[in-house]
C-alpha positions, 0 to 999 in steps of 0.5 A: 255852773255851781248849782243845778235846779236845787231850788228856786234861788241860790243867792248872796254867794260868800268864798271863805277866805281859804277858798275852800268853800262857798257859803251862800242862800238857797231856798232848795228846801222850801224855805230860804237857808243858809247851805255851804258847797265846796268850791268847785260845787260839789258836797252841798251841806245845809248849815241852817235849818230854819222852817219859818224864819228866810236867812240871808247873806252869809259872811264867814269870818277869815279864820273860818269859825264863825259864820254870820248871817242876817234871819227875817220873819214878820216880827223882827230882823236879827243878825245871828253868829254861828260857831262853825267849830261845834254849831252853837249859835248866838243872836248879835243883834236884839230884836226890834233894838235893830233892824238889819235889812238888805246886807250884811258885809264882814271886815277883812280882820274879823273884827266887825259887821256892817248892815243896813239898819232900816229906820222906816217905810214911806207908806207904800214901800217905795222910799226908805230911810236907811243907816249903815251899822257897824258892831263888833263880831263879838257882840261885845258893844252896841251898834254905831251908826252912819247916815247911807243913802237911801239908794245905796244898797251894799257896803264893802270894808276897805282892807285896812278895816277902818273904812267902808266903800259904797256906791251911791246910784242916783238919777243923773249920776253914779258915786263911789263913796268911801266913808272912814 
């Protein structure tokens, strides 16, 4: 065990590729951020500190500057860049341009993020119309978007980084997808 009663939830754990470290979500200050611990669970570091905004699904870049992570609040859903280097951080995603909602995955070169962009919500919640999105790590283009199925939940970047795997749960079946 990792983490001992610090918070109601420790979630969306994210080793860094020197695997040093684990980033990951935690609510132990009240409201949902991201924190950073060595990997045999010791030295728990708060990497943000936001009161009102829950941030979401960390991902560390594979040279270890950058950290990636998804910020919800009642307006709009954006994925920030975080310099691990100096603290500095950059909005990569405009709100309501985008609406990232339940993971963001980082390519095993750096290069580009993929998310869930959530295109809207039947009446009662239950049924969503979804895409994945992919955008550089550099924010220097804008997204380009692939039709996911509404039960798809997750997407994980094939090594070459050109393709991305997901599951697709259905009512009589179970698919495994790779998307190039």
């Amino acid at each position: 065990q990792l983490t001992d009663n610090a918070g109601t939830a420790n979630e969306s754990p994210f080793v860094t590729a020197d695997g040093r470290h684990i980033y990951f979500e935690s609510t132990r200050d009240g409201t949902r951020n991201i924190w950073r611990m060595d990997i045999d669970g010791q030295q728990p570091v708060q990497i943000t500190f936001s009161k009102k905004e829950n941030n979401y699904f960390p991902a560390v870049s594979p040279d270890g500057a950058w950290l990636f992570y998804l910020q919800k609040n009642q307006n709009a859903n954006v994925i920030w860049r975080r310099s691990l280097a100096d603290g500095k951080e950059e909005m990569l995603t405009e709100p309501g341009r985008y609406s990232p909602d339940s993971f963001i995955s980082i390519s095993l070169d750096g290069k580009f993020l993929a998310f869930n962009n959530l295109l809207k919500k039947v009446a009662d919640g239950a049924a969503k119309s979804e895409q994945i999105g992919v955008i550089p790590t550099d924010g220097s283009a804008p997204a380009q978007f692939y039709d996911l199925p509404a039960n798809a939940k997750s997407v994980i970047w094939a090594t070459d980084g050109h393709a991305l795997t997901y599951a697709e749960n259905l009512r009589e079946e179970s698919l495994i997808w790779r998307m190039d």
